[in-house]
C-alpha positions, 0 to 999 in steps of 0.5 A: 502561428499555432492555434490556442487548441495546439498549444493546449496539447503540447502542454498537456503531453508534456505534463504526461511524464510528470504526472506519471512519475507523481503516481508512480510511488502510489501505483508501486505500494498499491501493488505491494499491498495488494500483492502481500494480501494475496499472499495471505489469501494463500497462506503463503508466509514466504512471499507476505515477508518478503514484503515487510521493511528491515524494521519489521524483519527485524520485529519478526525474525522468521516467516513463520514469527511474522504471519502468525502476528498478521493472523492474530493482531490483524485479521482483516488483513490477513482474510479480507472479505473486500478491499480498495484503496482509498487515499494515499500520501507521498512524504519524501520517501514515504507513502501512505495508503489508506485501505478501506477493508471489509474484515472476516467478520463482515465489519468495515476496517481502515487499514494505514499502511506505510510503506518506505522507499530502500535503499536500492529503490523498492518499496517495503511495507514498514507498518500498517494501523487498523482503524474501526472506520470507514473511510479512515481519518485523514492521512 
């Protein structure tokens, strides 16, 4: 017979893939969102776009169209002063991330960003709203 304390484990290991796969569409649009930030950090419109869902390429139809909207409508995203991730929601093929942002000009920003699952699996940034706050209002 196994003890109390065995049978714990057991469950608690086979919990493991499913709690990982409940993180997993998290953990890929936090570093989504962290990845197209760098990317404005070093000027690099290429690799910002690439991240952007059909619907805002569609918006946007060059690079160069796309950050020049990212510099002027959102600042705080474009020159984080700090950023962290606060919480998030998966609805379906959809997450949201709240994003607690500390803009260029020292004031503390909300950022919103929805991210959608494609076709082929990945996920794509299709829209983020600023929110003057921290932390945001709930998602």
């Amino acid at each position: 017979m196994k003890s109390p304390a065995a049978v714990f484990l057991c469950v608690c290991l086979s919990l493991i893939p499913f709690a990982a796969r409940a993180e997993e569409p998290v953990d890929t649009a936090q570093g989504i969102i962290q990845s197209q930030i760098e990317a404005f950090l070093n000027d690099d419109a290429k690799t910002a776009y690439s991240f952007a869902s059909p619907t805002i390429r569609g918006k946007f139809q060059s690079e160069s169209a796309f950050f020049d909207m990212v510099k002027k409508g959102y600042a705080p995203v474009y020159r984080p002063g700090n950023f962290a991730f606060g919480r998030s929601k998966v609805e379906g093929d959809m997450v949201v991330q709240e994003v607690l942002i500390s803009g260029p000009d020292g004031k503390d920003w909300t950022a919103l960003y929805q991210l959608v699952k494609q076709p082929d699996g990945s996920y794509k940034i299709n829209g983020v709203h600023m929110v003057r706050a921290a932390p945001g209002p709930e998602i």
